[in-house]
C-alpha positions in Angstrom: -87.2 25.5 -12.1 -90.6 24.6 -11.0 -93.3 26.2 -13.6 -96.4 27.3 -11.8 -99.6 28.1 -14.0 -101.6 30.5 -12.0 -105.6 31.7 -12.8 -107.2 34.2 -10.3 -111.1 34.3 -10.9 -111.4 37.8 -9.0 -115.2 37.3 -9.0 -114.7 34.0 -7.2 -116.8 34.0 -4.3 -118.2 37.5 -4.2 -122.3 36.5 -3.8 -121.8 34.6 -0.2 -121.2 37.6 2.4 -124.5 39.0 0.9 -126.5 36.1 0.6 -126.5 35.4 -3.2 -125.4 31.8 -2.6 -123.1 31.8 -5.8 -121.4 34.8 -8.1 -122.0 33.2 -11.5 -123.7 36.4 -13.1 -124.1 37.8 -9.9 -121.2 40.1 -9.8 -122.3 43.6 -10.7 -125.3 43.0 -7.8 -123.2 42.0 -5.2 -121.1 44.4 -5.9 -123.6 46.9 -5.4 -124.8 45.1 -1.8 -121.5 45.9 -0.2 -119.6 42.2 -1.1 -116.0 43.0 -1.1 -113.5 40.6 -3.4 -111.3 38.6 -1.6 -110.2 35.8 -4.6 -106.8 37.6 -4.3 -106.4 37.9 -0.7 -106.7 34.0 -0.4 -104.6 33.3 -3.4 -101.9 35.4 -1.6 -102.3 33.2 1.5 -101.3 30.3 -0.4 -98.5 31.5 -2.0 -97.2 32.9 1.0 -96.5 29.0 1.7 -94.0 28.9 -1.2 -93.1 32.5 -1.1 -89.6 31.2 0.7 -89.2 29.3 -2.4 -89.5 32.1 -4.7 -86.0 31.3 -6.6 -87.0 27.5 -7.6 -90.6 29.1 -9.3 -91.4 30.8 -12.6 -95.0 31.9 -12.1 -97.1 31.8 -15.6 -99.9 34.1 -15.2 -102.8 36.3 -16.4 -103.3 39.9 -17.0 -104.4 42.3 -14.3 -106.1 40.8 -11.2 -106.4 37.8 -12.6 -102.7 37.0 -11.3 -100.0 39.6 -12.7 -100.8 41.7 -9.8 -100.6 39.5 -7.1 -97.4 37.9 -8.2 -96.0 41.2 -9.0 -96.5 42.3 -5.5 -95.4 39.4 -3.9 -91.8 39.0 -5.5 -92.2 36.1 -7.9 -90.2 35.4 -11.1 -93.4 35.7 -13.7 -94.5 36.0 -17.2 -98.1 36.9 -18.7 -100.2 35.6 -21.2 -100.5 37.5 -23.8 -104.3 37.7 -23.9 -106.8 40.8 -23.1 -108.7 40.1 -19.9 -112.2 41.9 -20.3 -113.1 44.0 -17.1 -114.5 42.9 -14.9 -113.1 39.2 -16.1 -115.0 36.5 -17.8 -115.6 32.8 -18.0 -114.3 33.0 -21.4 -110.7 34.8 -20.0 -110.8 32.0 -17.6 -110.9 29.0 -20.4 -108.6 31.3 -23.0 -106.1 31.7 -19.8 -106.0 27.7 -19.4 -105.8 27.2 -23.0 -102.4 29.4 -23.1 -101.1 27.5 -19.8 -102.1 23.9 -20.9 -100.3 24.8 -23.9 -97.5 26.4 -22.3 -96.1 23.1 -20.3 -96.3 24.1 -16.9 -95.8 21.4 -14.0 -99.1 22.3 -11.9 -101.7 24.7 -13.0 -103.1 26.4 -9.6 -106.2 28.6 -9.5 -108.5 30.2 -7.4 -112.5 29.9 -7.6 -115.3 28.0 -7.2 -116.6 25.3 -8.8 -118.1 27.5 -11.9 -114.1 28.2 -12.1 -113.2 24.5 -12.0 -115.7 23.4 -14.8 -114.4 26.2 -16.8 -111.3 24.9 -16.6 -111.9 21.6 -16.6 -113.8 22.4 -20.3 -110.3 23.0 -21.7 -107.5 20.6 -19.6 -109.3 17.4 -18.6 -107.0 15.7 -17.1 -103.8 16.7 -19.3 -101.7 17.5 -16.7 -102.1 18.2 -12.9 -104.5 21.2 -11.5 -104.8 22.3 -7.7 -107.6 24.3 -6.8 -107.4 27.5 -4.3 -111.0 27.5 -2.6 -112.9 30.9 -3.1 -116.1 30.3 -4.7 -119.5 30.1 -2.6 -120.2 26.8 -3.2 -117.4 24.2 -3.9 -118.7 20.2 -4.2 -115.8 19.6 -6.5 -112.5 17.4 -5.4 -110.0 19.5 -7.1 -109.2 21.8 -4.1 -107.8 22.3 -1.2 -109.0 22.1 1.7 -107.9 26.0 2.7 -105.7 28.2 0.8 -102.9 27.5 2.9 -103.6 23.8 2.2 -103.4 24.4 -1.2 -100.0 26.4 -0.9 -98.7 23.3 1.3 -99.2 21.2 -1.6 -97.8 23.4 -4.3 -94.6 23.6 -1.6 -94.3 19.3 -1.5 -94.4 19.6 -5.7 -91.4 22.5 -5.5 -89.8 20.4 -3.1 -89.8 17.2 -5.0 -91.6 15.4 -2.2 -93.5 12.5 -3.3 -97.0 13.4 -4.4 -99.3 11.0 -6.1 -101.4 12.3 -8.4 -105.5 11.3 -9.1 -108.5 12.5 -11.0 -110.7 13.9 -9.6 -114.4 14.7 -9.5 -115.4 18.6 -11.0 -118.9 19.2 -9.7 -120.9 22.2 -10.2 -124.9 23.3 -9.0 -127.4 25.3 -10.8 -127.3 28.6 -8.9 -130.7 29.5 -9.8 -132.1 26.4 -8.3 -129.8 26.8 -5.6 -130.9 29.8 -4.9 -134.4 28.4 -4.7 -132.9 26.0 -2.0 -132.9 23.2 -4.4 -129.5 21.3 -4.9 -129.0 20.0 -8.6 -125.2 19.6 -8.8 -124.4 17.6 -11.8 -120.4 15.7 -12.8 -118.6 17.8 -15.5 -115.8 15.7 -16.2 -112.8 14.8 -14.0 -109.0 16.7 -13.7 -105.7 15.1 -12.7 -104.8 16.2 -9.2 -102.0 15.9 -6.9 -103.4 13.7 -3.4 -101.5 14.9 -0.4 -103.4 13.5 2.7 -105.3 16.0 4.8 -104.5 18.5 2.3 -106.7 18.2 -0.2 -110.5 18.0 0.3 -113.0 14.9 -0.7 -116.1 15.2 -3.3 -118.9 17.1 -1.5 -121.3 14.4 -0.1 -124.9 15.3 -0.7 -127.9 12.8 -0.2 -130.2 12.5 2.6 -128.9 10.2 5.4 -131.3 8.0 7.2 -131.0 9.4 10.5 -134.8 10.5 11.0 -134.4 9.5 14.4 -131.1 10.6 15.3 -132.3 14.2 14.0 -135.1 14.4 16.0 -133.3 14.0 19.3 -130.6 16.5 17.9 -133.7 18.8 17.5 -135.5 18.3 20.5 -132.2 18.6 22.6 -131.4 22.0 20.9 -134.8 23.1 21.4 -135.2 21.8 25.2 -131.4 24.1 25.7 -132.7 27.4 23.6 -132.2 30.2 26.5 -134.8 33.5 25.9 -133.2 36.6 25.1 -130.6 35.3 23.2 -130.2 35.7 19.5 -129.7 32.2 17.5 -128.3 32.0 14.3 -128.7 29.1 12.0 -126.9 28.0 9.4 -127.1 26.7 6.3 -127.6 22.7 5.4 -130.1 20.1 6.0 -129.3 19.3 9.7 -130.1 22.8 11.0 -133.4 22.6 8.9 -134.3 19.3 10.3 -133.8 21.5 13.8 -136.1 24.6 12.3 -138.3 22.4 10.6 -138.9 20.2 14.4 -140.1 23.8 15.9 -142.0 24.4 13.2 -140.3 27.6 11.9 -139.6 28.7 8.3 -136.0 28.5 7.4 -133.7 29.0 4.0 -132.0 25.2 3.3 -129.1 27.1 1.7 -128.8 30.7 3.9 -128.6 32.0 7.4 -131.6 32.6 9.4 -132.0 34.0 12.9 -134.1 33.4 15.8 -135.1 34.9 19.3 -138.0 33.8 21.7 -138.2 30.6 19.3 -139.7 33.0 16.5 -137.7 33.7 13.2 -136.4 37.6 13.5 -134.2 37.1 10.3 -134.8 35.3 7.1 -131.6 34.0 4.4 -129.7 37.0 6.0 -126.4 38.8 4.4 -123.6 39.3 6.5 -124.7 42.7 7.2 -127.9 41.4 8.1 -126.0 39.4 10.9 -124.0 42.1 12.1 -127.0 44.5 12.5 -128.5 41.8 14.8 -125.8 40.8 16.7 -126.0 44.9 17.6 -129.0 44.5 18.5 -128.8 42.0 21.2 -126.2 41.5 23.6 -126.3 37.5 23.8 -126.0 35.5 20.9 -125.2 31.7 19.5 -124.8 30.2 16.6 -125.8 27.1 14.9 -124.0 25.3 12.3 -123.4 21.6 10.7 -120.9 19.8 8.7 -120.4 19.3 5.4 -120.8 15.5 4.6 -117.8 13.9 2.9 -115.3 16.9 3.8 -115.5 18.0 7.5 -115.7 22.1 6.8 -117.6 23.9 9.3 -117.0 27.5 7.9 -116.5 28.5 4.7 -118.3 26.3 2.2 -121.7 28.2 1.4 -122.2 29.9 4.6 -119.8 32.7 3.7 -122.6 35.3 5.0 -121.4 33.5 8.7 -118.5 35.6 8.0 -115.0 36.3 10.2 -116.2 39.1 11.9 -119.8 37.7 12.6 -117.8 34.5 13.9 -115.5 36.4 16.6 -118.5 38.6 17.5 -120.3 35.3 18.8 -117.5 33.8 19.7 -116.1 30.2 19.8 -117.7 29.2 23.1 -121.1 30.3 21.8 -120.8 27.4 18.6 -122.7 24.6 18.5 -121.5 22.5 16.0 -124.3 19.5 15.2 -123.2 16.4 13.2 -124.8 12.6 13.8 -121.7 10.1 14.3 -122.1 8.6 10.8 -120.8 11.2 9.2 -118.1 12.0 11.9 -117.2 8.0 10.9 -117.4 8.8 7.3 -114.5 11.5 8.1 -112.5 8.5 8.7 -110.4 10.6 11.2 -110.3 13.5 9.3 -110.7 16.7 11.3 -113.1 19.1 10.3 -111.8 22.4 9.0 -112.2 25.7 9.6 -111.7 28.2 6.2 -113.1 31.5 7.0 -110.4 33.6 4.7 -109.0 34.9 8.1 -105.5 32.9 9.1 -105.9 33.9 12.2 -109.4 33.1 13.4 -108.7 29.7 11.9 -106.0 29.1 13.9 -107.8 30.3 17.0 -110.6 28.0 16.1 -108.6 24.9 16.0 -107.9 22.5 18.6 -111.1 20.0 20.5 -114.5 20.9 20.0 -117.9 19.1 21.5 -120.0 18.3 18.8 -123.5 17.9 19.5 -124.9 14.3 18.3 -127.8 12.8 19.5 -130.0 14.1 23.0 -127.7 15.2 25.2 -125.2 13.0 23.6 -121.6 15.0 22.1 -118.3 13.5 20.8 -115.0 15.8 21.2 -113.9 15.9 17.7 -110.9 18.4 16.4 -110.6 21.3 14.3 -107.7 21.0 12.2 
């Protein structure tokens, strides 16, 4: 019997559809700006991977929605801590809950969060024994996770299996929110945790720094600029490439949000998901702008949350432009880029070849996994 620690942050995540850029004591306000939590939901995806293999599991969980529910629901053989989750949940449930699992002997401890979750963790198990990350969180730099949630339930399914899975510690990385926030990245090494390295599963340590690529930017910008069409609503993502692009027109932008222009004037500043949708009601034609994460290939779903599931089918795949200079499509070293927008289905739809814009009128077909 394979025993599976389990830790649902149910917070996880909830300050990126509205803009927050992070949940760490942000909770109660997105709440009250419409966010909806969906830490479950995409812990639920990844045991649906292993849900088949229900029979060979013995789930050790928390109270509540930090895990009983979910497993409850979804058929698995399970016992709880016995420990008094606060409501809503805590940091300090989250390092008493790993605590009570690291002490518990369980084979793989999987949880879902960001990286505020992972240090938490990370506080109490080092690297003791392995951890698997479920991604959730806004903002996720660490190497403990998955590269989706289905990802992560792919690897939890090659452990039940007794497949052969090697196991390495990894980088737990985590930002000050405030600073981020203030579109300043200050992410600082916590410590490392012991997890289990199965290819294109599981995603690389966020790579920050500022490439030297001056050039290469410039003509990125000045193509994108030169293509702009009036009358048609652009939005812009998040990250330093799409700045470089704002930054070339001589337009204010937000480093870490979602902006949106029309006429090559800003009409939207660091814009919530339902900031975007009341836009894209507003005008008929719209595009959208987005770059990839150095070091880790995602496109969606690491700290442009706001660019939501609904936002991205209302724009459509053939209205993406995805930007990326060929050194870091090299430094993918094949890997695809990924898609995670917490809808299965619009991932799915979104894989396959994409052109990727890289230089003046210059694109590489690259794939979406």
């Amino acid at each position: 019997m394979f025993r599976l620690g389990l830790i649902v942050n149910p917070l996880a995540g909830l300050g990126g559809s509205v803009g927050l850029k992070g949940s760490d004591g942000k909770a109660d306000e997105a709440l009250k700006l419409g966010a909806t939590p969906k830490s479950n939901q995409r812990t639920q995806t990844a045991l649906e991977v292993v849900a088949p293999l229900r029979d060979r599991i013995q789930v050790v969980t928390c109270p509540g929605d930090m895990g009983e529910d979910l497993v409850k629901s979804m058929g698995f053989s399970h016992s709880v801590l016995p420990m008094s989750a606060s409501t809503p949940s805590s940091a300090e449930d989250t390092r008493t809950a790993a605590t009570m699992i690291r002490d518990s002997g369980v084979d793989l401890l999987l949880f879902a969060g960001g990286d505020g979750t992972a240090r938490d963790i990370c506080s109490v198990v080092e690297d003791a024994f392995p951890v698997l990350g479920i991604p959730a969180g806004v903002k996720i730099h660490s190497g403990v996770y998955g590269i989706t949630p289905t990802a992560s339930g792919e690897v939890v399914k090659l452990l039940v299996t007794g497949q052969l899975v090697d196991l390495k510690t990894q980088d737990v990385r985590d930002i000050d929110e405030e600073a981020f926030r203030q579109n300043q990245v200050k992410a600082k090494l916590f410590g490392e945790m012991l997890v289990p390295q199965a290819g294109q599963f599981v995603q690389a340590v966020k790579q920050g720094g500022i490439e030297q690529e001056a050039l290469v930017l410039d003509d990125l910008a000045a193509y994108l600029e030169s293509e702009m069409e009036d009358d048609v609503l652009y939005l812009v993502g998040s990250g330093k490439t799409t700045q470089h692009f704002m930054d070339y027109m001589h337009l204010p932008s937000t480093l870490l949000g979602v902006d949106a222009v029309l006429n090559r004037e800003v009409v939207g500043q660091d814009l919530t998901e339902s900031g975007i949708l009341d836009l894209l009601n507003q005008y008929s034609k719209s595009k959208m702008i987005v770059s990839v994460i150095g070091g880790q290939g995602h496109v969606f779903g690491r700290g442009n949350q706001q660019l939501s599931a609904e936002v991205i089918r209302r724009v459509g795949r053939a209205n993406l432009v995805v930007l990326c200079t060929k050194t870091k499509l090299s430094n993918l070293n094949g890997k695809p880029l990924i898609v995670d927008t917490g809808d299965v289905e619009l991932d799915r739809a979104l894989a396959g070849h994409i052109e990727v814009l890289t230089g003046f009128n210059d694109r590489a077909l690259y794939p979406i996994a």
